[in-house]
C-alpha positions in Angstrom: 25.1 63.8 -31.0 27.4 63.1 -28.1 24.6 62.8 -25.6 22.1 60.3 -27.9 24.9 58.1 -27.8 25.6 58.7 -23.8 21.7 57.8 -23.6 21.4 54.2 -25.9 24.4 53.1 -23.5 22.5 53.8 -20.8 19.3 51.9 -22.0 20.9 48.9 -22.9 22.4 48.7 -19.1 19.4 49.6 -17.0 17.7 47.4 -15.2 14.6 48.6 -15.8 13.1 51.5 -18.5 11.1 54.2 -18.7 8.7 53.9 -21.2 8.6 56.6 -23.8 5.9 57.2 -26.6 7.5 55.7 -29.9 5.9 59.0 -31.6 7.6 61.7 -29.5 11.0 59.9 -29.7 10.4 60.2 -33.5 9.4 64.0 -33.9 12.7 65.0 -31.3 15.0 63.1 -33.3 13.9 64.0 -36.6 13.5 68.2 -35.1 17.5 67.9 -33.9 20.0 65.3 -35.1 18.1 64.9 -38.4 19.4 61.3 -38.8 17.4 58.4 -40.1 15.2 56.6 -37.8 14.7 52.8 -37.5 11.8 51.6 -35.4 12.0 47.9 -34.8 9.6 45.5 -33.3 8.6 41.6 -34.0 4.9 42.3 -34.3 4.1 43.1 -37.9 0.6 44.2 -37.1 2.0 47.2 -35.4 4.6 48.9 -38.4 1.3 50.1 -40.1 0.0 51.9 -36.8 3.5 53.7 -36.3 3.6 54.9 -39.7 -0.6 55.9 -39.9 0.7 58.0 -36.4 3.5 59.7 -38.2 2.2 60.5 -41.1 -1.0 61.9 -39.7 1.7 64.1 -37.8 3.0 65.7 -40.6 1.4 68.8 -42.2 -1.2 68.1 -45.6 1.4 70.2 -47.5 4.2 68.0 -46.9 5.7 65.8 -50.0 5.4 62.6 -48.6 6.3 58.9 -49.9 4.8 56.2 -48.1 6.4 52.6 -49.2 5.0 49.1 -48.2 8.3 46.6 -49.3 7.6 43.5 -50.8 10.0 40.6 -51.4 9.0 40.9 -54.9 10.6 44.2 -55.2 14.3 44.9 -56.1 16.2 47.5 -55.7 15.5 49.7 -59.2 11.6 49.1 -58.3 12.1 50.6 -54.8 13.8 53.7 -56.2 11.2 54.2 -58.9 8.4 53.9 -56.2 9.9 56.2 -53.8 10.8 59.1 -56.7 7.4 58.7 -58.5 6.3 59.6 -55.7 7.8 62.4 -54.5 8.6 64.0 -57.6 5.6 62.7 -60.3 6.8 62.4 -63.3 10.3 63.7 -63.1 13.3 62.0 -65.3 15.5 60.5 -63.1 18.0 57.2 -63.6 16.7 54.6 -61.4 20.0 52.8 -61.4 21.7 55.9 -59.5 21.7 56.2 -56.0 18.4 57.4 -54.0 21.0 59.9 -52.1 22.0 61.3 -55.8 18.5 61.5 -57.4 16.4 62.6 -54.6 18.8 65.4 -53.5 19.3 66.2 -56.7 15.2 66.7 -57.6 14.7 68.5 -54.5 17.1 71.4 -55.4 14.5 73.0 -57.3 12.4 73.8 -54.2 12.7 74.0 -50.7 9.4 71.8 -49.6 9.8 69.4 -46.8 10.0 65.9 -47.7 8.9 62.7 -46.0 9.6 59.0 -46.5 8.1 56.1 -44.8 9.0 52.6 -45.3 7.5 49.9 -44.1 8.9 46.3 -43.7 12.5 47.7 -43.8 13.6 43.9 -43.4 12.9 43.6 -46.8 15.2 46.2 -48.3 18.5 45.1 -49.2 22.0 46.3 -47.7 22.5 48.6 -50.6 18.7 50.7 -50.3 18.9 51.0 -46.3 22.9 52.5 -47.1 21.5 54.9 -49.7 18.4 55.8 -47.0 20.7 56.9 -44.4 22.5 58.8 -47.0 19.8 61.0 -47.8 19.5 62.0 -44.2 23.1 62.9 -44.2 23.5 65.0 -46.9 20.4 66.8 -46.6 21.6 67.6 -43.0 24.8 69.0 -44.6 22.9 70.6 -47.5 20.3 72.0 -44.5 17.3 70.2 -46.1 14.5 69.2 -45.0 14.4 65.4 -45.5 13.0 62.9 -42.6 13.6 59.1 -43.5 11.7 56.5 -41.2 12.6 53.2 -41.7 9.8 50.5 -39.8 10.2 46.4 -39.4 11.4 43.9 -37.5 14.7 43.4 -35.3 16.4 41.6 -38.1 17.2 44.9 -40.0 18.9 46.5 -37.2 21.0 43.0 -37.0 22.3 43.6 -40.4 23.1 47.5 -39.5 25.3 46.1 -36.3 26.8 43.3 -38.6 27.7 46.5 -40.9 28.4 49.0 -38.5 30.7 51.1 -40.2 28.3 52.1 -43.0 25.4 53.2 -40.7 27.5 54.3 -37.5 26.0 57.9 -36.2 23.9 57.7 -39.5 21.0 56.0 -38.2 18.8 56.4 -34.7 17.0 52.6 -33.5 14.0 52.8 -31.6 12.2 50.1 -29.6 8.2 50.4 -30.9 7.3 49.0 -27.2 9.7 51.3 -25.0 10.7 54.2 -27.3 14.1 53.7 -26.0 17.3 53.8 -28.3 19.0 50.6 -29.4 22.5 51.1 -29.9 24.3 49.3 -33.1 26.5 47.3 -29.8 23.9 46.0 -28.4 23.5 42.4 -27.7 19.9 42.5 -28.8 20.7 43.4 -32.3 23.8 40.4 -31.8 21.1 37.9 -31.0 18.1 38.4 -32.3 16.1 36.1 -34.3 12.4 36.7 -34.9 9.7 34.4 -35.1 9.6 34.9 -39.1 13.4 33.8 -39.0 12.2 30.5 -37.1 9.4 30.0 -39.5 11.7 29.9 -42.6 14.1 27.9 -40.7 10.7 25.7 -40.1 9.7 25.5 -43.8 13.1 24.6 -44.8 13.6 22.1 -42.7 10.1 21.0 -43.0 10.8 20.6 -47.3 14.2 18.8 -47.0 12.1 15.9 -44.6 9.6 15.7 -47.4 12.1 15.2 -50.1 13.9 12.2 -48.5 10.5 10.8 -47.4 9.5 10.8 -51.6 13.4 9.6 -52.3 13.2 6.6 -50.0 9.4 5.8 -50.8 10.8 5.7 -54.7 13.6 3.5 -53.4 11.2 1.1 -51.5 9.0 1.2 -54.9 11.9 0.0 -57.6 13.1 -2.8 -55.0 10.0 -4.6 -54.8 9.6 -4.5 -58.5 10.7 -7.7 -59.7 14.0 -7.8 -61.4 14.5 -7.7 -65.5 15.9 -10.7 -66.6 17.3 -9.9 -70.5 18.3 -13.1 -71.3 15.5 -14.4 -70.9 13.9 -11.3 -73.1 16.0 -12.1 -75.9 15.8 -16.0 -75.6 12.0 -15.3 -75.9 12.2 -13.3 -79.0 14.7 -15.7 -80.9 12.2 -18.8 -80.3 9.2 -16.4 -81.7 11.7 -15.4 -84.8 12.5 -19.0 -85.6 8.3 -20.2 -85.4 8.1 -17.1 -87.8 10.7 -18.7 -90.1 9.1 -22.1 -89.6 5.8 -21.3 -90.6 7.1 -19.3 -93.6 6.5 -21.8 -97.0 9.6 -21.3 -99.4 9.7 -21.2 -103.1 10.7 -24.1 -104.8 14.5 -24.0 -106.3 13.7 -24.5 -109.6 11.1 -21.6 -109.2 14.2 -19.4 -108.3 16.4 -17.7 -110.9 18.9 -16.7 -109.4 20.2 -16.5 -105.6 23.0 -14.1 -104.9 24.9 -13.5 -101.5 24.9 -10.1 -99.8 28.6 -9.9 -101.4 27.8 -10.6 -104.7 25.5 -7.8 -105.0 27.5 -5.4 -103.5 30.4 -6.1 -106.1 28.1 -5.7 -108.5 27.0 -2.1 -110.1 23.9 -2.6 -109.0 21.9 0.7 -109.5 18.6 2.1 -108.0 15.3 1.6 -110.4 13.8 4.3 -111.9 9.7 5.3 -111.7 9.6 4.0 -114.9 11.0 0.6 -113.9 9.2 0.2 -110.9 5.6 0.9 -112.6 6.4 -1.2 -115.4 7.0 -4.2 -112.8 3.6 -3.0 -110.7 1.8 -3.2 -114.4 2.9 -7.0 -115.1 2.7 -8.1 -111.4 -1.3 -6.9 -111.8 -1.2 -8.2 -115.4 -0.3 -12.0 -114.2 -2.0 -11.9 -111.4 -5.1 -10.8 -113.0 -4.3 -12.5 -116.6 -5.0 -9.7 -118.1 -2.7 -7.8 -120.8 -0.9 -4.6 -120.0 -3.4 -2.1 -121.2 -5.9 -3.2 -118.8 -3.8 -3.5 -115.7 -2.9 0.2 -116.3 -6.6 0.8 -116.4 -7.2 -0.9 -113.5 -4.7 0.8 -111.6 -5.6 4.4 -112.6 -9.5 3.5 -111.4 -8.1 2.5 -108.2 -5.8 5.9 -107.8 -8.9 7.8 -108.7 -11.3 6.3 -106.1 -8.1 6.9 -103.3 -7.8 10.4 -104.4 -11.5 10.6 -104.8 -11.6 9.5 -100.6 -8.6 11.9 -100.0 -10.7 14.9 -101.5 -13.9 14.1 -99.5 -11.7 14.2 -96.5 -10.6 17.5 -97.0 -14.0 18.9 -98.2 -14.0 19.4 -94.3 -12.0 22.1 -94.4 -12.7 25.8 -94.8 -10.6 25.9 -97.9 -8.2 22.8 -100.1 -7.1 22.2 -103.3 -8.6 19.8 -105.8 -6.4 18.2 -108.2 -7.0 16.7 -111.6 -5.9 12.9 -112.2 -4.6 12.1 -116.0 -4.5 9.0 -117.0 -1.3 6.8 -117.8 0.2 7.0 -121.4 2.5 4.0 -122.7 5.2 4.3 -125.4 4.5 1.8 -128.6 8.1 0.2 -127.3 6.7 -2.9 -126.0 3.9 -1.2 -124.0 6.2 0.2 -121.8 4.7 2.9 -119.2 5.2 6.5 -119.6 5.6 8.6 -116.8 3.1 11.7 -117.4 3.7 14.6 -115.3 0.0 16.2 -114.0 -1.0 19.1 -115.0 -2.2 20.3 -111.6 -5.6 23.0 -111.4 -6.5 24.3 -108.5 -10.0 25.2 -107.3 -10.7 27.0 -104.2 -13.8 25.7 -102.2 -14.9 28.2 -98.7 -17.4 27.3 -96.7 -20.3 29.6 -95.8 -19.1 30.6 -92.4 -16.2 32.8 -93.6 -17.7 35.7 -92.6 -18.4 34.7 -88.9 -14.6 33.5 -88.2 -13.6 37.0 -89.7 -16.4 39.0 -87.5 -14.7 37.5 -84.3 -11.4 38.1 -85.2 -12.2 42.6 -84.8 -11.0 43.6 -81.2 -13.9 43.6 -78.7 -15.1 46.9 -77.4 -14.7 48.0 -73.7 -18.3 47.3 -72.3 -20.0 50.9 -71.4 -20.0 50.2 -67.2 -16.4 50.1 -67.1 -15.7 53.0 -70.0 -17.5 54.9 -68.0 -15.0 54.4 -65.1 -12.0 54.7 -67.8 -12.3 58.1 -68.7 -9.7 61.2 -68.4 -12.3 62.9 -67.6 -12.8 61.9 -64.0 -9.4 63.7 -63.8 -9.5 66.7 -65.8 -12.1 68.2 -64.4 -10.4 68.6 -61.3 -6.8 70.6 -60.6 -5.8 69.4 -57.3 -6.2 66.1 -55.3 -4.7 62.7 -54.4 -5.4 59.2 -55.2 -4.1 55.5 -54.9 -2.9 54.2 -58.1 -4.0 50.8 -57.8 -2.3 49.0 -60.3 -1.7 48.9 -64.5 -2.6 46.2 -67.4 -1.4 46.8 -71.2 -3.7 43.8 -71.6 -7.5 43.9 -71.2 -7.9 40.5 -70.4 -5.8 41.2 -67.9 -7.7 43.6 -66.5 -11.1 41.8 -66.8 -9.4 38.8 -64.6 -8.3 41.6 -62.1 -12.0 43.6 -61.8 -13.8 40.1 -61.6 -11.4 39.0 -58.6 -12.4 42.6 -56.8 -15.9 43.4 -57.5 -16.0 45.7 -54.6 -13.2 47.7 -56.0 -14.1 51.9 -56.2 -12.1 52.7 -59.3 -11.2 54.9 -62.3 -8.8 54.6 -65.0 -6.8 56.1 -67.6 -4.3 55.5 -70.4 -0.9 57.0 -70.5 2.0 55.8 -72.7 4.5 53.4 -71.2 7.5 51.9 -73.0 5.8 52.8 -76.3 3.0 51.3 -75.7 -0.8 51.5 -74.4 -1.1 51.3 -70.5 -4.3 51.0 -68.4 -3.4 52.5 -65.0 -6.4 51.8 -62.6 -6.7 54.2 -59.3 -8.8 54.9 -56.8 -11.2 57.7 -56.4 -10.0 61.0 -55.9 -9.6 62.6 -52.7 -8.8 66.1 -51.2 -5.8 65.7 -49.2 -3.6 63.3 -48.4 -4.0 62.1 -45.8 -7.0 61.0 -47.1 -5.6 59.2 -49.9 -3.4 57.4 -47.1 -6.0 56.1 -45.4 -8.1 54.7 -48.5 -4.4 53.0 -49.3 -4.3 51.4 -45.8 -7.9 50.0 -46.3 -7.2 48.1 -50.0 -6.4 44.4 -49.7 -3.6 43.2 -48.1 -2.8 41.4 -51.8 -2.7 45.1 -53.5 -0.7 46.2 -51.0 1.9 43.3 -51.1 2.0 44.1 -54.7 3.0 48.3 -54.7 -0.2 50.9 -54.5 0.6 54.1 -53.6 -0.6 57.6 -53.1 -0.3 59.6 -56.1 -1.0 63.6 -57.1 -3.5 64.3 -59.4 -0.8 66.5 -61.2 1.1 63.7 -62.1 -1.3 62.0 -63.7 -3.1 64.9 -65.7 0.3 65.2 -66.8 0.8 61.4 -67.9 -3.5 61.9 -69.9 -1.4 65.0 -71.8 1.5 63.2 -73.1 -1.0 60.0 -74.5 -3.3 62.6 -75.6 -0.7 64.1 -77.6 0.9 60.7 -79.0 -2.5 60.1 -80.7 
């Protein structure tokens, strides 16, 4: 331990360094101080070629967990992706620690175990903590465990910033020398990376264009000419008094009586009843018309039937309404007063001819035969042993139309397992033979399914996932 410290002093102070295969570094540290290994370097474009070259290192036997990060991800994701895929389908709380749960899992056998991430500047503080964890305790514990950590000079910044929690816990490579980094040194102090400067750059870049929109908006309302209310209400109080002007008044004698606002409200006056105010729509129709009482009523019921009449063609339109029956008016022998007669409402039900078609595209559609052919345990059962990329997982079939339409040249098979209770459409790859093979058909998907979590699975896990939904149904 004493002496990989001795050496990352001396790297940082040399002029000038020998330049040592990033590989080799790896597979000394990991055979003798056993700590977790950080290789750092600005290019993205190489953290996929370092951990192809490790993992093609390591024997086809080997459990292995290969991990791209995305920003997306938080930390209970991370620690399901890294378990699942060590372990399959083990139980396992995903809000413990990955030191807790993966030491814990691996007690029941003795296999080595492998874990590659890649864009560690992704992880939080908390997951590269519980990383170097796992190293240490499986050191103590004499297991097995090799944790490579690959990305960019920022994640050994925030290692230096905290360098109590990683100090003699962690090993730093340089990708381009192979040379140790030490948690002092000034290039973990001041490093910034060109994706730093790029955020800086968009920020920057979106706080311009907001006070470009705030002062355009300014520049907009100031030319606008002013509102001038008085002059709005001015105009509305001359339109109010031609109104008034125009108006023709009733004669006084005409009037029988004028009350003030005051008067009426000392008086008890109360609100009319239906029958009051049909008996005043009867004689208004009656005088207008000169016609007696019986008639106006007449005359009004012919006019609510042809309205209703109107209101029912409207909604003859419709795949299904109510017709109503109209009764005609009754009037009391007290001065031919009207009666109020409540209707006696039937109702028919009319449905159109097309019933049957709305119902016939309401069934669920069936899975067209080129893709149930793909979806099939089958493809799975009938073999014991293998690898493959799971891909990605719908519990909507929509869903999953959208996604095989957007990759047409997508090789894959599916199956359903149960998740949360519910139906799940997991969608993989094609099985492979080893590995290593699965690894490289994982490198070679889309950078987009990537970004978004595939990963190598066994084919034991996921016989084992077709039993437990074969079982539930």
């Amino acid at each position: 331990m004493s002496a990989l410290a001795y050496s990352t002093n001396k790297s940082d102070n040399a002029p000038s360094v020998t330049t040592i295969s990033a590989s080799a570094r790896i597979d000394y540290i990991f055979r003798f101080s056993k700590q977790t290994i950080l290789v750092v370097n600005d290019n993205a474009e190489t953290f996929s070629q370092i951990g192809s070259q490790f993992i093609a290192s390591l024997p086809e036997d080997q459990n292995t967990a290969f991990i791209s990060v995305s920003s997306k991800l938080n930390n209970i994701q991370m620690r399901c992706r890294i378990v699942e895929q060590l372990f399959g389908s083990s139980l396992f709380d995903p809000e413990r620690s990955l030191a807790v749960s993966i030491i814990n899992l691996s007690k029941a056998n003795n296999d080595a175990i492998s874990i590659v991430i890649e864009n560690a500047d992704l992880l939080s503080l908390q997951l590269l903590h519980e990383l170097c964890q796992v190293s240490e305790i499986a050191k103590k514990m004499k297991k097995d465990i090799n944790v490579l950590l690959i990305g960019a000079i920022e994640t050994g910044s925030v290692m230096a910033n905290n360098r109590s929690l990683f100090d003699n816990k962690v090993s730093i490579l340089s990708a381009n020398t192979g040379q140790l980094v030490s948690l002092g040194s000034k290039k973990l102090k001041n490093s910034t990376s060109s994706f730093s400067l790029f955020k800086a750059k968009k920020v920057w870049l979106a706080s311009l264009m907001c006070l470009t929109v705030i002062i355009a908006s300014l520049v907009v309302l100031q030319q606008r000419e002013p509102i001038d209310f008085s002059s709005l209400i001015e105009k509305n109080f001359n339109e109010k008094n031609e109104v008034v002007s125009n108006f023709v008044l009733p004669q006084k004698d005409k009037l029988q009586s004028v009350k003030t606002e005051n008067e009426l409200v000392n008086e008890n006056v109360q609100a009319a009843s239906n029958e009051d105010i049909l008996k005043a729509i009867v004689n208004l129709v009656a005088n207008d018309k000169g016609i007696s009482n019986q008639q106006a009523v007449a005359s009004i019921a012919e006019v609510t039937a042809s309205i209703q009449s109107m209101e029912i063609e409207k909604e003859a339109n419709k795949s299904e309404f109510t017709k109503q029956e109209v009764l005609p008016l009754a009037f009391s022998n007290d001065n031919n007063a009207p009666v109020i007669i409540e209707p006696v409402i039937k109702e028919k039900t009319f449905t159109e001819s097309n019933v049957d078609e709305i119902t016939t595209n309401k069934e669920p559609r069936a899975i067209p035969s080129n893709v149930s052919r793909q979806i099939n345990d089958i493809h799975y059962q009938d073999k014991s042993n293998g690898f493959l990329v799971q891909i990605a997982g719908f519990t909507q079939f929509s869903v999953f139309e959208e996604f095989i339409a957007e990759y047409t040249s997508l090789d894959y098979l599916g199956y359903y397992r149960i998740l949360n209770q519910q139906e799940f459409l997991v969608i993989t790859s094609t099985i492979f033979s080893t590995r290593d093979e699965a690894e490289k058909a994982l490198l070679s998907l889309p950078i987009e399914l990537l970004e978004a979590g595939a990963w190598v699975k066994s084919l034991e896990a996921v016989n084992s996932e077709i039993e437990q939904y074969q079982q539930s149904h």
